[in-house]
Backbone bond lengths (Angstrom), bond angles and torsions (degrees), N, CA, C in turn:
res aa  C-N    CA-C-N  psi(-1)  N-CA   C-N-CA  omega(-1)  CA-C   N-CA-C  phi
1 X - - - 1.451 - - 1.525 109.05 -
2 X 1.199 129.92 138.02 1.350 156.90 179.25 1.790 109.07 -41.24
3 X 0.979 162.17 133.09 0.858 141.99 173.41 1.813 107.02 -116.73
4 X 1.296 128.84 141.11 1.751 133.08 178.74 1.160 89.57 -158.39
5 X 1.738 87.22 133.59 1.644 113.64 144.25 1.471 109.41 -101.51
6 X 1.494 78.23 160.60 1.777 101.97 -169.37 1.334 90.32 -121.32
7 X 1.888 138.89 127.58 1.100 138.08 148.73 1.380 111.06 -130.00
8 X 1.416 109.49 112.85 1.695 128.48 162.55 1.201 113.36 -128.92
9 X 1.102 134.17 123.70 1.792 121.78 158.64 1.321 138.72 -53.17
10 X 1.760 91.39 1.97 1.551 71.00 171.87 1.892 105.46 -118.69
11 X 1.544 94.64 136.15 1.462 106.93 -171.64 1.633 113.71 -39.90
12 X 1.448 113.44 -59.37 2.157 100.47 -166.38 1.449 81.84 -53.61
13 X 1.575 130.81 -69.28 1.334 127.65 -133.57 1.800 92.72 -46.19
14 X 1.482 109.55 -55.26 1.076 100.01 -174.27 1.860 137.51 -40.02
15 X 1.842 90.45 -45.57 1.460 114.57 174.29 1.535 97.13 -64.89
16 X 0.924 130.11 -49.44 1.649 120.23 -174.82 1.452 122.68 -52.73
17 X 1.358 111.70 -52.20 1.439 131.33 160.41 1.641 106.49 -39.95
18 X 1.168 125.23 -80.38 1.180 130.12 -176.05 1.709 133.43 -45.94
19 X 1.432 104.78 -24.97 1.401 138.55 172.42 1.646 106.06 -83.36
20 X 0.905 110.19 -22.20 1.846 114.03 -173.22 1.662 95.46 -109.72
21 X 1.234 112.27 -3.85 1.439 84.83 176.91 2.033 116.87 -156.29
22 X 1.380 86.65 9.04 1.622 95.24 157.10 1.475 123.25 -93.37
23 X 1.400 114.61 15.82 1.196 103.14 168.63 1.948 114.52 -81.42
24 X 1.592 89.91 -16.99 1.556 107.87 -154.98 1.718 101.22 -96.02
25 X 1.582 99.71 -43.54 1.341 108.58 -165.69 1.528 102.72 -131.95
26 X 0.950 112.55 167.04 1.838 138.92 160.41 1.165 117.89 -74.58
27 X 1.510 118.85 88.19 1.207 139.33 -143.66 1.840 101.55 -110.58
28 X 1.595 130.19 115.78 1.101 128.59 169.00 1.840 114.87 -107.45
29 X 1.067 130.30 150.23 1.401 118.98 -167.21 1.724 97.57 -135.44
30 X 1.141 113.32 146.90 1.705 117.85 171.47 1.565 93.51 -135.70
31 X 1.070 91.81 154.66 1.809 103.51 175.78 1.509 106.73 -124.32
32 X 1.145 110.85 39.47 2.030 120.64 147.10 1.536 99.39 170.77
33 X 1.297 100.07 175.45 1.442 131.01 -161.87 1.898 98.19 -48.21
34 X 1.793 90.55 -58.75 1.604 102.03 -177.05 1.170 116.66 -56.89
35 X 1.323 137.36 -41.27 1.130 142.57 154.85 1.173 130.15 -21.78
36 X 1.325 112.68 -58.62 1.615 122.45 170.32 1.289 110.82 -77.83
37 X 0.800 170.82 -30.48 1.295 155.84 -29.81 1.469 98.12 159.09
38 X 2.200 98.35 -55.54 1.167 113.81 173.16 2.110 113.89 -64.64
39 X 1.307 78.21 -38.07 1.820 80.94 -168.79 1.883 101.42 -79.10
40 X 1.258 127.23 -16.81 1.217 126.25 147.66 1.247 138.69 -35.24
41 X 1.068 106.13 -54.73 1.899 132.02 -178.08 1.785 83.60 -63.87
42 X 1.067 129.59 -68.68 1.140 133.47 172.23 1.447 148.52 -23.33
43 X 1.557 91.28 -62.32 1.866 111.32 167.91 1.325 105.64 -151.76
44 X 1.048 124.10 101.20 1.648 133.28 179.67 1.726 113.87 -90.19
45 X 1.465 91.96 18.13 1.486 102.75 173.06 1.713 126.84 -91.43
46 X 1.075 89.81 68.39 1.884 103.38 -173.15 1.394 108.37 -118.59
47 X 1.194 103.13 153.88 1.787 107.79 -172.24 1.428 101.35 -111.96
48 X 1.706 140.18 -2.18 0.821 137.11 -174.95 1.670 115.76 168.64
49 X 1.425 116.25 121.43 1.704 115.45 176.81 1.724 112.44 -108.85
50 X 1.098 90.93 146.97 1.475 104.84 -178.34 1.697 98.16 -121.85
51 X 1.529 95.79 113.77 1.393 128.34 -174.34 1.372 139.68 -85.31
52 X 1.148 153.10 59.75 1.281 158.14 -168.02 1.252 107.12 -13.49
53 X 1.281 140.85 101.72 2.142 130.42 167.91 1.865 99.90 -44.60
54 X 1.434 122.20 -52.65 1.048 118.58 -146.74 1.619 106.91 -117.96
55 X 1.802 120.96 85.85 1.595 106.12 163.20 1.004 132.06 -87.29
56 X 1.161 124.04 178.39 1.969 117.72 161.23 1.731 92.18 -74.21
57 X 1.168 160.84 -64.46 1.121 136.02 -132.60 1.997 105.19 -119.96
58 X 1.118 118.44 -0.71 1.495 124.15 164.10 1.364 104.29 -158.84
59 X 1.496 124.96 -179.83 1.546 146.50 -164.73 1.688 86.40 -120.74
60 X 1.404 125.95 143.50 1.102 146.14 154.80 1.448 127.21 -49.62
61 X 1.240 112.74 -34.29 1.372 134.31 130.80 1.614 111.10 -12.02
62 X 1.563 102.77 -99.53 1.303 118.34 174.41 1.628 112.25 -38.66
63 X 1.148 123.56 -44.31 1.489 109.30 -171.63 1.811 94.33 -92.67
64 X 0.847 147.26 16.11 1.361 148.58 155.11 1.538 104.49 -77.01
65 X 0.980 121.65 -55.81 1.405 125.22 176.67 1.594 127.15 -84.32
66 X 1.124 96.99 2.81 2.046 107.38 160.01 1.723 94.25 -100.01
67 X 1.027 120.11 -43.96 1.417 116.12 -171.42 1.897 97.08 -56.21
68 X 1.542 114.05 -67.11 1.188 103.61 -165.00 2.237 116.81 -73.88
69 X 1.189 94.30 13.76 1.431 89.06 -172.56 1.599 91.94 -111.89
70 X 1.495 139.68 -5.31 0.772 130.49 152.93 1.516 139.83 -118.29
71 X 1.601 96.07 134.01 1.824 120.69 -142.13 1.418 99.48 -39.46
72 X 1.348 128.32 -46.51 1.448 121.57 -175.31 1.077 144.74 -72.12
73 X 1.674 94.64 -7.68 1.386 110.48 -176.74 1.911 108.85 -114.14
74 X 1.358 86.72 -27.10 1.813 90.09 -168.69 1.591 119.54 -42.46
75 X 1.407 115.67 -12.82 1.159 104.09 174.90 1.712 136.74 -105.59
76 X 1.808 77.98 18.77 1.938 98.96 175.66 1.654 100.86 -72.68
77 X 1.224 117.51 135.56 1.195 116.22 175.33 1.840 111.34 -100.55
78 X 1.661 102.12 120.47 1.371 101.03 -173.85 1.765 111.33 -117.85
79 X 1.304 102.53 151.91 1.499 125.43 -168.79 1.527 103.09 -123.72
80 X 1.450 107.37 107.92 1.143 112.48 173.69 1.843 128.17 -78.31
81 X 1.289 116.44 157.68 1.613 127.75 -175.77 1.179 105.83 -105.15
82 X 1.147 123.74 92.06 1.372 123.08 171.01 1.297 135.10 -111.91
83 X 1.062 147.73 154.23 1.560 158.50 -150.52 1.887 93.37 -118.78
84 X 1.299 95.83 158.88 1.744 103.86 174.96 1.920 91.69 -75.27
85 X 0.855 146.84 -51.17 1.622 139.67 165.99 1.837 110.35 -27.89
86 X 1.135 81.80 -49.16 2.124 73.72 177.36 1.515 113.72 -118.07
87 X 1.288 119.51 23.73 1.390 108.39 139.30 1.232 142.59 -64.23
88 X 1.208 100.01 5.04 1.460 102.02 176.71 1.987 129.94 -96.17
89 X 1.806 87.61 4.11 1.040 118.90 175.00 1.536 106.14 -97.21
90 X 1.420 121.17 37.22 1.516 110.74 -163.19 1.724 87.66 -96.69
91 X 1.507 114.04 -46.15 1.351 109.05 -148.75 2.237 93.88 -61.50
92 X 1.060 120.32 -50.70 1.313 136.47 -170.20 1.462 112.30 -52.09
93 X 1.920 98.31 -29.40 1.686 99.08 176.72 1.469 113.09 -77.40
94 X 1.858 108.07 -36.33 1.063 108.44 -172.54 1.520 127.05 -76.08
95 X 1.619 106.70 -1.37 1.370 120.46 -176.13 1.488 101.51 -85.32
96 X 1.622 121.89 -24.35 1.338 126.21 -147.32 1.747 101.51 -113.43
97 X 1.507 96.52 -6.27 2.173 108.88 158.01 1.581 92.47 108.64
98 X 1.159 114.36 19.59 1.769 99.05 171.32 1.504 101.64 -59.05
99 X 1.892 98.60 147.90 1.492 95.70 -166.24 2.202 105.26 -95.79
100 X 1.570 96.89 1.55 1.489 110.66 -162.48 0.774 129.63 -164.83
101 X 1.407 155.16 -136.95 1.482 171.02 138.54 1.176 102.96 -167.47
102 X 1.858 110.95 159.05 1.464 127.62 169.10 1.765 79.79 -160.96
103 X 1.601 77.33 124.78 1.481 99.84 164.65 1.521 132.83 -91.58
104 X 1.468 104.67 145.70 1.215 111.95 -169.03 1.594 111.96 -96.78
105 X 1.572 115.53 152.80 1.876 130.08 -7.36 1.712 78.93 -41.77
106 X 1.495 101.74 170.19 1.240 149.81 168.90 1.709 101.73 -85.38
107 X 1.851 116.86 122.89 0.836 90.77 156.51 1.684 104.25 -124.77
108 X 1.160 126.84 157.35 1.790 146.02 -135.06 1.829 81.73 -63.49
109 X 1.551 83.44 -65.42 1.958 91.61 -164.17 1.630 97.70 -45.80
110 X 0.701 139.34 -51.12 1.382 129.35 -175.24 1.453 121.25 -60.76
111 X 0.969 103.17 -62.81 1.634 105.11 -175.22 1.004 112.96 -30.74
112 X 2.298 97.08 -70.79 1.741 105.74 168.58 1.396 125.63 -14.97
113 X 1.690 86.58 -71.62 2.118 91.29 169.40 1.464 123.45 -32.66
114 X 1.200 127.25 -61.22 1.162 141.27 178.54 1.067 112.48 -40.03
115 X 1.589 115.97 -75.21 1.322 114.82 -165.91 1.261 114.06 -56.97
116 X 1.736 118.88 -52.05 1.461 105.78 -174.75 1.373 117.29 -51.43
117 X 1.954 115.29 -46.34 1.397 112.38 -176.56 1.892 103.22 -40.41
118 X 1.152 100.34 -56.60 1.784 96.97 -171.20 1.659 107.99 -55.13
119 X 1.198 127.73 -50.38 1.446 124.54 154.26 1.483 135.05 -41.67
120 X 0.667 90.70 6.21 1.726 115.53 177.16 1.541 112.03 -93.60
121 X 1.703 86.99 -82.36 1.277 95.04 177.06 1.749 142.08 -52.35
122 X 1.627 78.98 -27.94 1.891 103.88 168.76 1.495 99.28 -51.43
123 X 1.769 114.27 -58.00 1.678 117.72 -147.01 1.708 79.76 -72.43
124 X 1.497 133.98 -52.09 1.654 126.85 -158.46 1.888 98.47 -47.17
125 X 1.034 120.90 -44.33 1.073 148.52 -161.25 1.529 111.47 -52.22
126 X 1.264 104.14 -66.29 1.324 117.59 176.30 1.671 108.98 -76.34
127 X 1.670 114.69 -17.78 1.675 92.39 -175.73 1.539 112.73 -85.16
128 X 0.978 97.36 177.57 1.974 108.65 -159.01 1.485 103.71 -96.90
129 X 1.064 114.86 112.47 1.571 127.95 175.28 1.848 106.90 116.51
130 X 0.714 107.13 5.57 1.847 116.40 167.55 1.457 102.89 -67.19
131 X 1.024 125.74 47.86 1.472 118.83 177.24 1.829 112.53 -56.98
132 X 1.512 104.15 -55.65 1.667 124.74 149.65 1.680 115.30 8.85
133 X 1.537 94.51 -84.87 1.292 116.95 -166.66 1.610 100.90 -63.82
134 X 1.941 111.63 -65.53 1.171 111.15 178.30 1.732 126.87 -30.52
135 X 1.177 99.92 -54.94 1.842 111.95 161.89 1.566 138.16 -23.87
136 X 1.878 79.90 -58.76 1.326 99.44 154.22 1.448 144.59 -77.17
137 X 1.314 95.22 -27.08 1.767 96.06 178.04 1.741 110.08 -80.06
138 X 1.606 110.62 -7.32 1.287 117.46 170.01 1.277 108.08 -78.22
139 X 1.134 117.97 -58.35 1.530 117.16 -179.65 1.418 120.38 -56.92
140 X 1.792 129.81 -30.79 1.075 108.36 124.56 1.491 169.74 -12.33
141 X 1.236 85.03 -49.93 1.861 105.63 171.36 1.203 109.86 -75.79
142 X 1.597 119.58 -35.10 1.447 129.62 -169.57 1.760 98.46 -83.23
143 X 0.913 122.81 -12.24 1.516 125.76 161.38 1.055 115.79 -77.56
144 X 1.451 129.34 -52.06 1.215 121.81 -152.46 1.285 90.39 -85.78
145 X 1.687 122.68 -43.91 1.677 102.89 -168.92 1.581 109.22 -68.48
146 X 1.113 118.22 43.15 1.763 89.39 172.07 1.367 93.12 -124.94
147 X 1.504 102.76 1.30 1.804 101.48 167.81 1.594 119.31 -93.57
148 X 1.460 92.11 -13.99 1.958 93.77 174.40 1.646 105.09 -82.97
């Protein structure tokens, strides 16, 4: 089973998130940056986080880019929650390896979508002989960095 954390501070969003998607998966939730962060240090065994754009004590942003600058974690793939207020942080997330967005409110059908599409691509990812994909997610990178 799939494993995601969910960290937003704010409680329904959180309960909503978690309700839409523990039926499917093994669902962990933190309600701030430190929080996760804490349960990180811990078990860095997640297949995917779903990220708040906007906390009281960091930007989603910022914890996107501790996640990918550190070796143990960089290969959690995260999908950020964002509001029309911090979309405007899309181009900076997407430079920094966000794997998505789902906009807020949240609606179910989507997310769902999301996550599995990103679960997907995680499992293509890891199987052996995807040369294909690998190719591509390079040639990717070689796109995006000529915008950083």
């Amino acid at each position: 089973m799939h494993r995601i954390m969910v960290v937003d501070d704010d409680p329904i969003n959180l309960a909503i998130v978690k309700a839409l998607l523990e039926e499917k998966y093994e669902v962990i939730t933190a309600s701030s940056s430190l929080q996760a962060f804490g349960h990180l240090r811990r078990d860095h065994e997640l297949d995917l986080m779903l990220v708040d754009m906007q906390m009281p004590e960091t930007d989603g942003v910022e914890v996107l880019k501790k996640i990918k600058s550190t070796p143990k974690l960089r290969d959690i793939s995260v999908i950020l929650l964002a509001t029309v207020d911090t979309r405007s942080q899309e181009k900076e997330a997407i430079l920094n390896g966000a794997a998505d967005f789902v906009e807020k409110p949240i609606r179910g059908d989507v997310l769902l979508l999301r996550v599995a599409k990103e679960l997907r691509i995680r499992e293509l990812e890891r199987s052996t002989g995807n040369e294909r994909l690998l190719e591509l997610k390079v040639r990717l990178q070689q796109v995006l960095d000529q915008f950083s």
